[in-house]
C-alpha positions in Angstrom: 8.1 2.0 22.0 11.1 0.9 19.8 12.9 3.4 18.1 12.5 3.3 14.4 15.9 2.8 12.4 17.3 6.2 10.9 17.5 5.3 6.9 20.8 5.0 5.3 21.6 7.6 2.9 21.2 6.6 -0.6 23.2 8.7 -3.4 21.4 11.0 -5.2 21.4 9.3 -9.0 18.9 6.3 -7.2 16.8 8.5 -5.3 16.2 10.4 -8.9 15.0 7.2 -10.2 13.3 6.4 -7.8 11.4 9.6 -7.5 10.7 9.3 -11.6 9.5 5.7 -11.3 7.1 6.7 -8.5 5.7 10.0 -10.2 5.4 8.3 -13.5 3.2 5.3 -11.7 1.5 8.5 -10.0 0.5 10.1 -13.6 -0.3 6.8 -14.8 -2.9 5.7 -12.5 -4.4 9.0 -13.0 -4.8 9.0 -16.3 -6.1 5.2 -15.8 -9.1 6.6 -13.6 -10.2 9.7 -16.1 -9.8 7.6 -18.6 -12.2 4.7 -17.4 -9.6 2.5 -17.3 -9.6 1.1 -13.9 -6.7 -1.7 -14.6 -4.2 1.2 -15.1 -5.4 3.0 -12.1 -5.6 0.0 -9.7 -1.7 -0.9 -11.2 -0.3 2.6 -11.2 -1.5 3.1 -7.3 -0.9 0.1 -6.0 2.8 -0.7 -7.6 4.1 2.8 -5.8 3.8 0.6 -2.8 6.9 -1.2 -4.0 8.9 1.2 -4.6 9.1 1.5 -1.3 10.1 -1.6 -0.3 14.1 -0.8 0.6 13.1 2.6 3.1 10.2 0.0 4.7 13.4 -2.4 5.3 14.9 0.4 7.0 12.4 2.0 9.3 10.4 -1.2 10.2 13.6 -4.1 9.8 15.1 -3.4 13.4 18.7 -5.0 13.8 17.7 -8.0 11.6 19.2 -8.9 8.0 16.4 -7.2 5.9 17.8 -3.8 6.9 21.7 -4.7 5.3 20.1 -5.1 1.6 21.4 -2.6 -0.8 19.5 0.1 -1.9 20.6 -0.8 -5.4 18.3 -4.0 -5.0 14.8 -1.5 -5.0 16.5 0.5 -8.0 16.3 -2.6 -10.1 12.9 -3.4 -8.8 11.4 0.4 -9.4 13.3 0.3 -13.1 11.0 -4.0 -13.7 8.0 -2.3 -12.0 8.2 0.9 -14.8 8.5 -1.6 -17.6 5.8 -4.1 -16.5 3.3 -1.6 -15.3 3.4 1.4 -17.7 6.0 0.5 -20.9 4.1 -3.1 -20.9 0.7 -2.1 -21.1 1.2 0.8 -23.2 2.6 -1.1 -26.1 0.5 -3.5 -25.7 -2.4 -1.5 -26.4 -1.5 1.3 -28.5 0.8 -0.9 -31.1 0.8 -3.9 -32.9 4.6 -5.1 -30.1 2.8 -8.2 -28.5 6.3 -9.8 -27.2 6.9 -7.5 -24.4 6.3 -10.4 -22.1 9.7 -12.3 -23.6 11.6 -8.6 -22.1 9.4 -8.8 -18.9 9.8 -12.2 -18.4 13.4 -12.2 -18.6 14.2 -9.2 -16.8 12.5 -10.7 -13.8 14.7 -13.4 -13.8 18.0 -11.3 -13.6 16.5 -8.8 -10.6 15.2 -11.9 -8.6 18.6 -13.5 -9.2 20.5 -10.6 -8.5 18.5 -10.0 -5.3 18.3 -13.2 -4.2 22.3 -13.6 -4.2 22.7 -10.2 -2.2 20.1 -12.2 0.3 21.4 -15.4 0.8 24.6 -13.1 1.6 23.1 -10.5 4.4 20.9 -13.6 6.0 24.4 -15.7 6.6 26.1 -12.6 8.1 29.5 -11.5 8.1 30.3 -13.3 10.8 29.7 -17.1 8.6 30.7 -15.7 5.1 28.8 -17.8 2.2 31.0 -19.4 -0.4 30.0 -17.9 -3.9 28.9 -21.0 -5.6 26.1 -21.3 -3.2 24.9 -17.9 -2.7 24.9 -18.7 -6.6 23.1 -21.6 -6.3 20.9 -20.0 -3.9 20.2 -17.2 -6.6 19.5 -19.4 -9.8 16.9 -20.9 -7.1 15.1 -18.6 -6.0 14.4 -16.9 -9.4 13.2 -19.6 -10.4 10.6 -20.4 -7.8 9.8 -16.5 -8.2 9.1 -17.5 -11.7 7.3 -20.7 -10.7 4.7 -19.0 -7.8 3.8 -16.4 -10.6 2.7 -19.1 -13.4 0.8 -20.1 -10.1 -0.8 -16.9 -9.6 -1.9 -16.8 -13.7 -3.5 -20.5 -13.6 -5.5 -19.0 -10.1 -6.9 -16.2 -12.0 -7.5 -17.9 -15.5 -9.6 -20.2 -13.5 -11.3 -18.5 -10.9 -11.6 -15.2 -12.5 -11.8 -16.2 -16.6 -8.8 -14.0 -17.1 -6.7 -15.8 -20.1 -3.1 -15.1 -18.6 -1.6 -18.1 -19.7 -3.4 -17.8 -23.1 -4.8 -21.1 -22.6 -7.7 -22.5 -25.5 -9.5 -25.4 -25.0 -8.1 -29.0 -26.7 -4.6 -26.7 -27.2 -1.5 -26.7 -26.0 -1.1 -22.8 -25.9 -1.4 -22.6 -22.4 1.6 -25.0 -21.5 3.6 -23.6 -24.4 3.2 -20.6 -22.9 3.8 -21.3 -19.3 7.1 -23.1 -20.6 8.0 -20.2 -22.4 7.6 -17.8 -19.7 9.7 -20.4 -17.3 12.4 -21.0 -19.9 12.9 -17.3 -20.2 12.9 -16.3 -16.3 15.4 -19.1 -16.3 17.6 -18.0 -18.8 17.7 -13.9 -17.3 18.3 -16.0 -13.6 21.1 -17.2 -15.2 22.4 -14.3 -16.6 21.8 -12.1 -13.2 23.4 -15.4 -10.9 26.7 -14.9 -13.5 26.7 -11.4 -13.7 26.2 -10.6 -9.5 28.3 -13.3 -8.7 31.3 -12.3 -11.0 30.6 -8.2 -9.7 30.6 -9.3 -5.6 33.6 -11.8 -6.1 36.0 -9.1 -8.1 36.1 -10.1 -11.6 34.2 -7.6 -13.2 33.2 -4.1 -12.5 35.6 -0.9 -11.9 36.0 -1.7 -8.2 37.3 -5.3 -9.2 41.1 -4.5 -7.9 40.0 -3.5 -4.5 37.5 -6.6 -4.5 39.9 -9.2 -5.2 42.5 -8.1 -2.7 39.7 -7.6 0.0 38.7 -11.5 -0.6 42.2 -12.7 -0.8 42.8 -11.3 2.7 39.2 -12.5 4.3 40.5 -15.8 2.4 44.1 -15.9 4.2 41.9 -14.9 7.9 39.1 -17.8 7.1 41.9 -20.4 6.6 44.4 -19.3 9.5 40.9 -19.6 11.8 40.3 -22.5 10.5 44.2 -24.1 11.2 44.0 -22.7 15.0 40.7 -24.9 15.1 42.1 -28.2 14.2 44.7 -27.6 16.1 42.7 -27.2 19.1 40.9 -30.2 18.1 44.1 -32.2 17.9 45.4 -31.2 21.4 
């Protein structure tokens, strides 16, 4: 049997925020099933799953990719999952704040940029490094089809289930103002996230961004000298 992968230690600060995210889902779900509401309870259970998505990476990844994303990446994703499973619903029923979609919406868009960056980073190795502008490229991308598949998932259930996800009323356009709005602002926090991960990996912002720079300009001097030797192989 393969061994299972021994799971990197993750410092102490994430690991508390994890630990809150996961016990406040925990509570919520609870309270959801004594309180007859069986949403809250099917959302609060199920969503812990997720927060479990970076020590799964580790223990069932093997030697591949998956198990080189940063711990950081299922910090963001436990801090979304708080806000669109228990701060979301909670304000929407128990106030008259009906926008918490707009903060949802565009929050996904920076933690699906952010993570997809880091990806399109560990799948091409450090072996091939990835120029910056496309692992930006790749990022702005794949937020946006993130945002795209779930404005799928909303049509599926308006229509097979009745739900009214995408707020849609008959001989209206609610429904593709609201789909637009939703893609327009997973756009705009994909932007942001592609900007702001780009600029923190590459050096020019963040405390570490001194270190950064200098590390790049000597991987930089390495690429080019490998890639001299080369043509001049080529030429002889």
């Amino acid at each position: 049997m393969k061994k299972l992968n021994e799971i990197r230690a993750v410092p102490m600060k994430h690991k508390i925020v994890w630990w809150v995210v996961r016990g406040s889902l925990l509570t919520f779900g609870i309270v959801g099933l004594f309180t007859n509401n069986v949403t809250y309870f099917l959302m609060g259970v199920f969503s812990i799953a997720f927060t479990h998505l970076w020590d799964m990476f580790q223990l069932f990844g093997g030697k591949s990719f998956i198990t080189r994303v940063s711990y950081s990446m299922q910090t963001m994703l436990s801090l979304f999952i708080f806000v669109g499973c228990i701060v979301g619903p909670l304000l929407n029923d128990k106030t008259d704040f009906n926008h918490i979609d707009v903060v949802e919406h565009f929050a996904a868009g920076v933690v699906a940029a952010t993570f997809g960056y880091d990806f399109a980073v560990v799948v091409q190795g450090k072996k091939r490094p990835l120029s910056a502008a496309l692992a930006s490229l790749f990022s702005l991308c794949f937020s946006m089809a993130i945002a795209v598949a779930w404005e799928f998932y909303e049509f599926t259930m308006d229509r097979i289930y009745g739900y009214s996800l995408q707020v849609s009323h008959a001989l209206t356009e609610a429904g593709l103002v609201d789909t637009m709005f939703d893609l327009i602002l997973c756009t705009a926090g994909a932007l942001v996230g592609m900007f702001a991960i780009a600029f923190y990996r590459n050096g020019i912002i963040g405390k570490n961004r001194k270190r950064l720079r200098a590390e790049i300009k000597a991987q930089e001097k390495i690429n080019r000298a490998d890639e001299l030797a080369l043509l001049a192989l080529e030429e002889s």
